[in-house]
Structures are given as C-alpha cells and as structure tokens.
N, C-alpha and C positions, 0 to 999 in steps of 0.2 A: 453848377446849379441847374436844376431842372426843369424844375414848375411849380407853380401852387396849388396845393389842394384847397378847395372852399371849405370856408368851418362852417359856413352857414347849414342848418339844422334841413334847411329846404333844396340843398344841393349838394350832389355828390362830384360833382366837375372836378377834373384835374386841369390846369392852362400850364400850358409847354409854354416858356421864354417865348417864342415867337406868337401866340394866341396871346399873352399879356403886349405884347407891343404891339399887337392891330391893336386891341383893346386900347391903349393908352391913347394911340394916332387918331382914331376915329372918334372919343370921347372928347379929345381935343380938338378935332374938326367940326365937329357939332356943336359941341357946349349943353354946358345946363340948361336945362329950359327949352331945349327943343322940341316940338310934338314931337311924339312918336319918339325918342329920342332910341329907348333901349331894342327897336325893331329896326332902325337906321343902326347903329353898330352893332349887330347881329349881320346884317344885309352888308356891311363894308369889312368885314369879317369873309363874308364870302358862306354865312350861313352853318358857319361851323362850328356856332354853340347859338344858342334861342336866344330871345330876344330876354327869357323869364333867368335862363342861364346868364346871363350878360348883367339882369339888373341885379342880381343876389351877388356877383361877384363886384358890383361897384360897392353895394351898400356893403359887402365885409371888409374891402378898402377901408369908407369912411368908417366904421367900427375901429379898424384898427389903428388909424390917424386918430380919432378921438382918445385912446385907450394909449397912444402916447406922449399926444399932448396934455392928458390927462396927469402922468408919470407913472402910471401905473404897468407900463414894461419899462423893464431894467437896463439900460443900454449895457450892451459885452466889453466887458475889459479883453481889447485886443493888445496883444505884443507886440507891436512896433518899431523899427527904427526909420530914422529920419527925419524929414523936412518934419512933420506933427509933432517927434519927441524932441525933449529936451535933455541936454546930459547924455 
C-alpha cells in the first residue's frame, strides 16, 4: 500500500503511509478543539504538508467515515480462511 491521494476538489496531496501516521500521532496529541489545531500538526509533521494541506485531508477522512457509516460504501467481499471463516 502506498499512500492516499486527497479527493478533496481543494487538494492535490499525495500522503505516503508514513505522512498519514505523523498525521494520525499528532491529531491525537492535540485533539479537537485545539487553537491553531491544523498549524500544530503541520509544525509536528516537521512542516512537510501546510497547515491548509493538513485540514482538507482531515475533513476527507471525516467525509469518508460519514459516507460509511452512512452505507453508502460497500464493504469487499474478501476470500478468506480461518479464524473469521466458518466451514
């Protein structure tokens, strides 16, 4: 797996696996509601996407959390064996 591209209409970002887990560590270090929140995980990133890059790729997260708790993505029928299958 590589990275995510943002679908957001205001970003062209690509995040490598490791630019999503600063991203995750330092959203979680901070929290919601912190001033400045999206310029503090830009700055504990080490500055290696903007503060504006940083907020457009949380908000397509939350789009996408909503748009499957919604059911409107299909979960993949994976093939399986083991401990999850039965039979």
């Amino acid at each position: 797996m590589a990275g995510s591209q943002s679908s957001s209409p205001n970003s062209n970002s690509t995040w490598s696996l490791k630019e999503n887990k600063m991203f995750e560590e330092a959203l979680a270090y901070y929290g919601e509601g912190t001033p400045n929140l999206w310029d503090k995980v830009s700055s504990a990133m080490g500055g290696i996407k903007s503060a504006e890059e940083v907020r457009c790729h949380y908000e397509d997260l939350v789009d996408d959390v909503k748009m499957i708790e919604s059911g409107r993505v299909t979960y993949p029928k994976y093939k399986t064996q083991g401990f999850w299958t039965r039979g």
